[in-house]
N, C-alpha and C positions, 0 to 999 in steps of 0.2 A: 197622268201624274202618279208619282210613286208613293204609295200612303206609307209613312213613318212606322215601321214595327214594332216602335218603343219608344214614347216619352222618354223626353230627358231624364225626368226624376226617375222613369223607370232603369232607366239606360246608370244612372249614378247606382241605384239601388245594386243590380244587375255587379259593373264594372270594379266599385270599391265598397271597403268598411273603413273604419278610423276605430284609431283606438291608439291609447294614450303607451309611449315607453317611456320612461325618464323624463316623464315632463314634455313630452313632442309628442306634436299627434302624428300616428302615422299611418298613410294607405295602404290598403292590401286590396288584391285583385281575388276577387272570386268569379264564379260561373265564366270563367275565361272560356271552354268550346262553346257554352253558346252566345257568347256575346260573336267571338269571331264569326262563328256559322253567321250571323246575322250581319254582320259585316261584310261577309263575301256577296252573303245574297243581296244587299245593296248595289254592292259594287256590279254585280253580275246586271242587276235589275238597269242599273245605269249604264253600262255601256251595250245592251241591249236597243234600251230605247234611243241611245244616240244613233246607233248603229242604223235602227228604223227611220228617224229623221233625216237622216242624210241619203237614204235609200229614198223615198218619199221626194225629198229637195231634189234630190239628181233625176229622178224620175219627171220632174214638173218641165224642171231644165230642159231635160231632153224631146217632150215631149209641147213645149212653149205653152205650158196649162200655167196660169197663176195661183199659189199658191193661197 
């Protein structure tokens, strides 16, 4: 299982601010390299482990072990 590298609230704090123009609130991005950096490394981390799973499954298959 893949552990979360960041609460949500963390993830809000991290991704936007607010702050008022003309009476609207508006979002701004900040720490954008490291939120993406974290974002790749998710992504990477997940198609890794699917990649092992199906390695794993075909393996069983071929092999007539039950999973």
């Amino acid at each position: 299982m893949i552990k979360a590298l960041y609460t949500r609230v963390e993830l809000q704090k991290l991704a936007t601010s607010s702050y008022k123009y003309s009476g609207t609130h508006v979002l701004s991005i900040r720490s954008v390299p490291r939120l993406v950096d974290s974002l790749y490394f998710l992504k990477l981390s997940f198609v890794y482990t699917t990649l092992h799973l199906f390695e794993v499954y075909t393996w069983n298959i071929k092999y007539n072990f039950k999973i």
